[in-house]
C-alpha positions in Angstrom: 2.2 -55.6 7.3 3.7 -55.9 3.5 6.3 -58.2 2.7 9.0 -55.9 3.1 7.9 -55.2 6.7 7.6 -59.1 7.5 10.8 -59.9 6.1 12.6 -57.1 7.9 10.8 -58.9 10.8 12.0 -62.3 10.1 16.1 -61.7 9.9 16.0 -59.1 12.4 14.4 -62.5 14.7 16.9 -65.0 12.7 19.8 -63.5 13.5 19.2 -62.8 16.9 18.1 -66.3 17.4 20.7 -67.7 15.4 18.1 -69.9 13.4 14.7 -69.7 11.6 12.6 -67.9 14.3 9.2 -71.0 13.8 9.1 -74.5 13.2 9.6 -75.5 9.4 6.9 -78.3 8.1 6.6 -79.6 4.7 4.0 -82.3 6.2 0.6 -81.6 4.1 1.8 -78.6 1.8 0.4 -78.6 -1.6 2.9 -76.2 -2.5 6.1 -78.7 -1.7 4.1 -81.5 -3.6 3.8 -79.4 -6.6 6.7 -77.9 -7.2 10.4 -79.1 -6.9 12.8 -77.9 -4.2 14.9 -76.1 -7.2 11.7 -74.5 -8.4 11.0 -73.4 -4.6 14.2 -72.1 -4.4 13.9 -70.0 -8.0 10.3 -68.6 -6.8 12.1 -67.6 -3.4 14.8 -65.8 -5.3 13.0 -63.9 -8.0 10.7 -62.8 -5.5 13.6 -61.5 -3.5 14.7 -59.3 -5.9 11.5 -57.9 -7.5 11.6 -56.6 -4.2 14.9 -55.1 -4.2 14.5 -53.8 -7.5 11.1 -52.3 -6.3 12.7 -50.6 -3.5 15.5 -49.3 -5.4 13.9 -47.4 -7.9 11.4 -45.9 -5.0 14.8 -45.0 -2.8 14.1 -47.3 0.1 16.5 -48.5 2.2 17.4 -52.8 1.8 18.0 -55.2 4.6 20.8 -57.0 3.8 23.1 -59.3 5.8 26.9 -58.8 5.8 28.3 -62.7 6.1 31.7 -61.4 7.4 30.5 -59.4 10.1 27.8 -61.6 10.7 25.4 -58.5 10.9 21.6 -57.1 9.4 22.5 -53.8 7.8 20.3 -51.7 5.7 21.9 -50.4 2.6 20.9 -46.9 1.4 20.2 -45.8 -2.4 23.8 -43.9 -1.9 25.8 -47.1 -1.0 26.0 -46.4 2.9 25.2 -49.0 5.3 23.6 -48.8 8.9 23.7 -52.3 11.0 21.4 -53.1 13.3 22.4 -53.0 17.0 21.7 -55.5 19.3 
């Protein structure tokens, strides 16, 4: 599965749960202890979009989240938007 996949997986599973679908733990992570929580959050974000750059230039779809609606959508390279049904 590549990250794109797994974090399709992840909000489709957030937002029908309404929360983060697994226990959260920073309790022996190296990671946490080496970097601060604004660094975290920078990595998390530059990550995010190299990934939506990536799939822009290749014409993929991008799972977004619409915080009006309260909806997953995918956005296409031509602007329109499909939401996920429940």
């Amino acid at each position: 599965m590549n990250m794109s996949t797994a974090f399709n997986v992840f909000l489709r599973k957030a937002v029908s749960e309404d929360a983060i679908p697994f226990p959260v733990s920073t309790k022996n992570s190296r990671f946490i202890a080496d970097y601060s929580e604004d660094e975290i959050t920078k990595a998390f974000q530059d990550a995010v979009q190299r990934e939506i750059m990536m799939k822009k230039q290749k014409g993929i779809p991008i799972a977004r989240y619409d915080g009006e609606t309260k909806k997953a959508y995918l956005e296409y390279p031509d602007g329109m938007r499909e939401y996920a049904k429940k």
